[in-house]
C-alpha positions as CSV (number, residue, x, y, z in Angstrom):
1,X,45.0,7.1,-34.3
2,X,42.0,4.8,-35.0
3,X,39.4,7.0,-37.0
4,X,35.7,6.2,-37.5
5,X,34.2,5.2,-40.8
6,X,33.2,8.4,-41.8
7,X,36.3,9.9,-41.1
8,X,34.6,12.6,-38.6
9,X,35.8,11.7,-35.4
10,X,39.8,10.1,-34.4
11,X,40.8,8.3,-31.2
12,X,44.1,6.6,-29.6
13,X,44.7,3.5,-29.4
14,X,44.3,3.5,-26.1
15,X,41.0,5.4,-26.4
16,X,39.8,2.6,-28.0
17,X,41.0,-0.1,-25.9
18,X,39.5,2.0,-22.5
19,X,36.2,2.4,-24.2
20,X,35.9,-1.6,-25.1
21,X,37.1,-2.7,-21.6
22,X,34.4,-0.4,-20.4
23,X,32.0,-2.0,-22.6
24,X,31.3,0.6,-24.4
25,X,30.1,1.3,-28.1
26,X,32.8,1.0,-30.3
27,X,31.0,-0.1,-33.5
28,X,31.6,3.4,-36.0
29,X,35.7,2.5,-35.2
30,X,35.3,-1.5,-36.7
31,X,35.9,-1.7,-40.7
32,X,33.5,-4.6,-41.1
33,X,34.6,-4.2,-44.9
34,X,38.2,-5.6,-44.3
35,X,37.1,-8.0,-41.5
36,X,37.9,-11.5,-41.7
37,X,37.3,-14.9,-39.8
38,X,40.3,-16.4,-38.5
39,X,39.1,-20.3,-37.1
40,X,41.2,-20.9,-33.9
41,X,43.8,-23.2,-34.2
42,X,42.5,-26.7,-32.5
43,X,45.9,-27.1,-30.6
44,X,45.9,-23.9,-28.7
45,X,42.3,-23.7,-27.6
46,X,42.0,-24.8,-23.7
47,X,39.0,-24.9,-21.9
48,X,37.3,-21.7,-21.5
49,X,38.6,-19.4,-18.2
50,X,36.6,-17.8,-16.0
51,X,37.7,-14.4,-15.3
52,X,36.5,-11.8,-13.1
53,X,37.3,-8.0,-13.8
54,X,39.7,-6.0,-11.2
55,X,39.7,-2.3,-10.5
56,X,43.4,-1.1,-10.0
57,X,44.0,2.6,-9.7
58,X,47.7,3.2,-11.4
59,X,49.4,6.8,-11.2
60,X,49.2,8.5,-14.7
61,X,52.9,8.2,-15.1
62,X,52.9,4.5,-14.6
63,X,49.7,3.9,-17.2
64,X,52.0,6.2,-19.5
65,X,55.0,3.9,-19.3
66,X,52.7,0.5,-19.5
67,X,51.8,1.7,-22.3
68,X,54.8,2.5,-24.4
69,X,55.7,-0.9,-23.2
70,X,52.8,-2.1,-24.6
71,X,53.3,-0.7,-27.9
72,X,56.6,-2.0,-28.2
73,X,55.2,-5.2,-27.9
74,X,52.0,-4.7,-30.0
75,X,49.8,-5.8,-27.8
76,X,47.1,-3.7,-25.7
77,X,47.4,-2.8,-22.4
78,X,45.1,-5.3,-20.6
79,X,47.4,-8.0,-22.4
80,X,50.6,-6.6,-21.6
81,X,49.7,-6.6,-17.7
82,X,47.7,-10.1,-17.9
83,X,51.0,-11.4,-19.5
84,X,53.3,-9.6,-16.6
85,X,51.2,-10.7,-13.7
86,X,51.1,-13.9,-14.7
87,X,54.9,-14.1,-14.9
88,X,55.5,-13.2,-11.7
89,X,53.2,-15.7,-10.6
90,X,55.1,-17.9,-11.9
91,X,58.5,-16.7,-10.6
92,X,56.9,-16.5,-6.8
93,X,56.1,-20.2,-7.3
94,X,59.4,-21.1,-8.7
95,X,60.6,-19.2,-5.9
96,X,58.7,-21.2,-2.9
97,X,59.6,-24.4,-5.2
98,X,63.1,-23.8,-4.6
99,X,62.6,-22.9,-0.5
100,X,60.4,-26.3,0.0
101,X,57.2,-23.7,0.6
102,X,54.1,-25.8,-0.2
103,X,52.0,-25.1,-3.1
104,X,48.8,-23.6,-2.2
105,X,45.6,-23.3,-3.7
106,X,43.4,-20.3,-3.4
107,X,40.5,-21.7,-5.5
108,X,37.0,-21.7,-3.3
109,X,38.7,-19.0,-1.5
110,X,36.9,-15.4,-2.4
């Protein structure tokens, strides 16, 4: 449970994490107190990635489950899936790699 700073009101984890994505206010949950700067490491930044948000409609039971995985790991949802869709990618490519199917590109493509 993530509580505000006044200790009046108490929200999950994934509370929180649905009310950022959303966008909204989450300010009374953030200790600024106990916040601290943490400078990226200059290895691991890469250029900046545009993203571009996707709606996908998941049965409760399935959200439930993502997110025990996601806990397991420490991570948030959002993370969790990012990181799972991004390994199938992967695998599909590998996949066509080892068939001879040519690479394609979807960028321009919308």
């Amino acid at each position: 449970m993530i509580r505000s700073r006044d200790g009046k009101k108490a929200i999950t984890e994934e509370e929180f994490d649905e009310m950022f994505d959303n966008g909204e206010d989450i300010d009374e949950f953030l200790d600024y107190d106990s916040a601290r700067l943490v400078e990226p490491d200059p290895d691991e930044v890469f250029a900046t990635t545009l993203t571009r948000k996707v709606n996908l409609d998941l049965p409760v039971d399935m959200i439930e489950q993502i997110d025990v995985q996601a806990r397991r790991c420490g991570q948030p949802r959002q993370s969790l899936l990012r990181t799972w869709v991004w390994e199938r990618l992967r695998e599909e490519q590998e996949r066509d790699l080892r068939l001879g199917v040519p690479p394609t590109s979807e960028k321009g493509r919308k």
